[in-house]
N, C-alpha and C positions, 0 to 999 in steps of 0.2 A: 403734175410735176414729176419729173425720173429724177434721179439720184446724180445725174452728170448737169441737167439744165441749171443749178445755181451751188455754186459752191461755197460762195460770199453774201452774206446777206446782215445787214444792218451791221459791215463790219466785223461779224464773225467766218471765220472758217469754218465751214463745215469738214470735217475731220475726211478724207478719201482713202483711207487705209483699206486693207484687204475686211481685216474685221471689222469698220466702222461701212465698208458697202452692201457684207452680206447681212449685217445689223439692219442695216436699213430695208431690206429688199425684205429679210426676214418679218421685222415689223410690219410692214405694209401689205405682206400678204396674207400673215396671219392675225392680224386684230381689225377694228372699223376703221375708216376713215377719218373716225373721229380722235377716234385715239394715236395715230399715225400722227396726223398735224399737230394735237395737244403734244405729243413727246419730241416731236422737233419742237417746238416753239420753248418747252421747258429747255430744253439743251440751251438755244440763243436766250430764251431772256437770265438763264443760270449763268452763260457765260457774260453778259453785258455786266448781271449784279457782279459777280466776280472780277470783273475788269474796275468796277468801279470803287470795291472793298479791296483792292488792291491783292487778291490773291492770286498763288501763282498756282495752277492747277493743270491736269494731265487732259486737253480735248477730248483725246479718244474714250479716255474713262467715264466723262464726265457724260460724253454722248451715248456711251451702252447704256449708263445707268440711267438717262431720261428716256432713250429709247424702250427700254425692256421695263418702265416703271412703275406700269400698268396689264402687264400681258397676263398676271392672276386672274384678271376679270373676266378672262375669257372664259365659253361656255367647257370647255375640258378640264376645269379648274375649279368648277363651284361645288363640287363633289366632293374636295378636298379634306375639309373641317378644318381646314387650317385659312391663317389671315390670307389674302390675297396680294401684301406686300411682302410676305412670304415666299407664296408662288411665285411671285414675281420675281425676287431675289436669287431663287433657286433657279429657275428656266436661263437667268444671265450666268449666270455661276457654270451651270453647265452648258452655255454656248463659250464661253471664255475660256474653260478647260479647254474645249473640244482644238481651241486653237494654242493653245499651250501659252496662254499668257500667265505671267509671274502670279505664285499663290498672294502675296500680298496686294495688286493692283485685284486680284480675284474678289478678297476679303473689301477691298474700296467699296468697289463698286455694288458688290450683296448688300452691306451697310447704307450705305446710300439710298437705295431703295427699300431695303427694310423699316428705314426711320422716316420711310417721307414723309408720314403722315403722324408720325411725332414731333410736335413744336414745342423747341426751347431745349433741346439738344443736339441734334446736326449742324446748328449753325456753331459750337465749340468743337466738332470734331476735324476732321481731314477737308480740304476745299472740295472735293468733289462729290464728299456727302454731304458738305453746307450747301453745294449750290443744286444738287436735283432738288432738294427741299427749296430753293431759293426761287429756281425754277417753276415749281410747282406750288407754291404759294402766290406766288406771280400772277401765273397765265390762271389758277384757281379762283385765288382770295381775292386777287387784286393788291395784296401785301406790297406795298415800296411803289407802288404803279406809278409814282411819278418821280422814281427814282431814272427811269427810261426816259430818253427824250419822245416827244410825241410821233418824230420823224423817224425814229427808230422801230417803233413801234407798229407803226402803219407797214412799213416795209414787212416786217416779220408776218402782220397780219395779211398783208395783202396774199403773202407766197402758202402761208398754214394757215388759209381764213378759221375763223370760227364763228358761222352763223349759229344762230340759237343756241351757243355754246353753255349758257349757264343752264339752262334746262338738260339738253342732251347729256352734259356730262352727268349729272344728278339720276338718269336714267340710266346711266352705264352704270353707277357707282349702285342703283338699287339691284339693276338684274344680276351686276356679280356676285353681290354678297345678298342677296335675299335670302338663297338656299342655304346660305350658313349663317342664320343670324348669332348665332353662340362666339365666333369671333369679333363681334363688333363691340364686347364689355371692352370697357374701361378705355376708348380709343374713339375717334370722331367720326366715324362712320354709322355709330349708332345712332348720332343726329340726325341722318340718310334715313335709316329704315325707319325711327320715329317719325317721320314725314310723309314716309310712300307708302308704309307695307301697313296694313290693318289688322291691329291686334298684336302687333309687337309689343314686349315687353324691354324694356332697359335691363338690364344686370345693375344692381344697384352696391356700391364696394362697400355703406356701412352694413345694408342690410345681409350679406355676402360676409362680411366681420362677425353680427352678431348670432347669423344662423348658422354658425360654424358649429365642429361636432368637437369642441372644445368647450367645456365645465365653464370656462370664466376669462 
């Protein structure tokens, strides 16, 4: 699929702005295939939940921020020591600059991606950080799954398949953050490496309380 063959899909607009084409050309050439379909799919099933929570939200913002909402993962990234919704927040930040969009739609969009994988406070913030979280618990968890109609869904699928998607993505989410397991305390990721990686340790926040270099 190129970026002109569908621009409507299950009822969404797909955003055709100058920086919602090179967003897309960018993602697709710089991450897997897997991640490309996953972060369109988040954009439509975010804007469906959003249509349906009645929120009124900005397309284009809402599409950097599920497009760019995984690009941490990538391998120039894992080096970092820092989270990977981090990296991710920052690579959009500075493709956003680069086009002189407003600092606050800037601060949207970083947010939104920074909190994806924080549940039980993006859905109080701004609509366009509640819905990449919305998005991405979606097409992830399966969270609200039949909040979509079934026909809407197929459509979405048919265009950003995701075969063996619950595996593959689980394999994306280990090779990113392997190399840093130090960021996975106290965040859902470290369910990931407790799973994949042999001989992981958890970060543990009483034992992290009591082994502090604090008297009492």
């Amino acid at each position: 699929m190129t970026i002109t063959e569908q621009t409507v899909i299950a009822g969404v607009t797909v955003p055709d702005t100058a920086v919602a084409r090179e967003a897309t050309e960018l993602i697709r050439d710089t991450t897997s295939e897997l991640v490309y379909h996953h972060s369109r799919r988040v954009y439509l099933f975010g804007s469906l939940q959003g249509r349906r929570r009645g929120l009124s939200f900005d397309p284009e913002l809402l599409y950097i921020g599920a497009m760019f909402h995984d690009v941490g993962l990538n391998e120039e990234h894992r080096t970092s020591g820092r989270r990977f919704e981090v990296d991710s927040a920052d690579a959009a930040r500075a493709f956003l600059h680069r086009h002189g969009v407003p600092e606050d739609s800037v601060r949207r969009v970083w947010t939104a991606i920074a909190l994806h994988t924080t549940p039980g406070i993006p859905a109080f913030m701004e609509p366009e950080v509640a819905l990449v979280t919305a998005g991405v618990e979606y097409d992830v968890l399966g969270i609200g799954y039949h909040d979509i109609s079934d026909a809407d869904r197929a459509e979405i699928t048919a265009g950003h398949p995701r075969p063996d998607f619950k595996r593959r993505i689980l394999q994306a989410f280990t090779d990113g953050i392997g190399p840093r397991p130090e960021t996975t305390f106290g965040n859902v990721k470290a369910d990931v490496l407790a799973h994949y990686v042999p001989g992981f340790e958890r970060g543990d926040f009483v034992t992290t309380i009591l082994d502090s270099p604090w008297p009492q």
